[in-house]
C-alpha positions in Angstrom: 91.1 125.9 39.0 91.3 127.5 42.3 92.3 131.1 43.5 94.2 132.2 46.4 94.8 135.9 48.2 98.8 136.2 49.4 99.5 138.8 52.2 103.2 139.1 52.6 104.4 140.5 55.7 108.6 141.8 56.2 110.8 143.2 54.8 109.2 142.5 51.1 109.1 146.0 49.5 111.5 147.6 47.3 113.6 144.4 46.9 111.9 143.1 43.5 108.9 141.6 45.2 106.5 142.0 42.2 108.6 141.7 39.4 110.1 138.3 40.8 106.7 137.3 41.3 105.2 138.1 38.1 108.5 136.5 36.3 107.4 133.2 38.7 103.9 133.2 37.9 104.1 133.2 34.3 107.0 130.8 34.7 104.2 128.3 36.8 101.1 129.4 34.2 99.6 131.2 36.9 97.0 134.4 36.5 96.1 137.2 39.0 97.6 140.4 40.0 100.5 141.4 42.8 100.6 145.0 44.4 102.7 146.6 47.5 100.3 147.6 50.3 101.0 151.0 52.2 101.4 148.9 55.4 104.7 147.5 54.3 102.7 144.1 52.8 103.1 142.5 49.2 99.4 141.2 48.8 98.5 139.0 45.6 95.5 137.2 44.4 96.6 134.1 42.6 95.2 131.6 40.2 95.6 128.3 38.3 95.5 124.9 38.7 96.2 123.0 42.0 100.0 122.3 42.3 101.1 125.6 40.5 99.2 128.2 43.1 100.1 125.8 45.8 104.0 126.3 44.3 103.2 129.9 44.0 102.1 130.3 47.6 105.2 128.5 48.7 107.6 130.4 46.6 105.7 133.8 48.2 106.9 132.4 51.8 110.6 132.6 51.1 110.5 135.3 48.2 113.4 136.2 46.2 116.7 137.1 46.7 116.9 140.6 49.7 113.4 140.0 50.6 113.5 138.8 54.6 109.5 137.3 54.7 108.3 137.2 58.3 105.2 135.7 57.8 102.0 134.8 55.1 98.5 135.0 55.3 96.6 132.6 52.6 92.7 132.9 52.2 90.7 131.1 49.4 88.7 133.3 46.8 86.8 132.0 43.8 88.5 131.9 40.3 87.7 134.8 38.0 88.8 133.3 35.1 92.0 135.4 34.3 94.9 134.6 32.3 96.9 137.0 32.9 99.4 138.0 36.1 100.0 141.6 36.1 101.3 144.2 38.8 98.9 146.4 40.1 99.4 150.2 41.3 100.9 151.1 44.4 100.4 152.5 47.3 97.3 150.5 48.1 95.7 151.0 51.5 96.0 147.2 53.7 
């Protein structure tokens, strides 16, 4: 089990961000939350087994369809033990 924080950096707001994610992270088993930042970001914290964050991560570079994704930042975190992936409020300060 590991755990991963997502910053998203582009044009990555108000194009379905979140819900795509959430739809891919139950799709891949994977827990943790997703939220828009009020710099512009999508930030998530991500969890699961090895190969389906790793997925995850990858899938958060390109985004879905309208999203342009100029960049990623990935930092480890220690698993919580969720089992749920949920959208979180929004605006949250970056």
């Amino acid at each position: 089990m590991i755990r991963r924080n997502v910053v998203v950096h582009g044009s990555v707001q108000g194009v379905g961000f979140r819900y795509s994610a959430r739809r891919e992270a139950e799709r891949l088993g994977v827990a943790g939350w997703v939220r828009n930042r009020a710099d512009g970001a999508v930030e998530a914290e991500i969890e699961g087994d090895e190969a389906s964050v790793s997925e995850l991560v990858d899938w958060f570079a390109a985004g879905p369809p309208g999203a342009i994704v100029s960049g990623t930042d990935v930092a480890e975190r220690e698993p919580l033990g969720e089992h749920t992936f949920r959208i979180v409020g929004w605006p949250v300060a970056g």
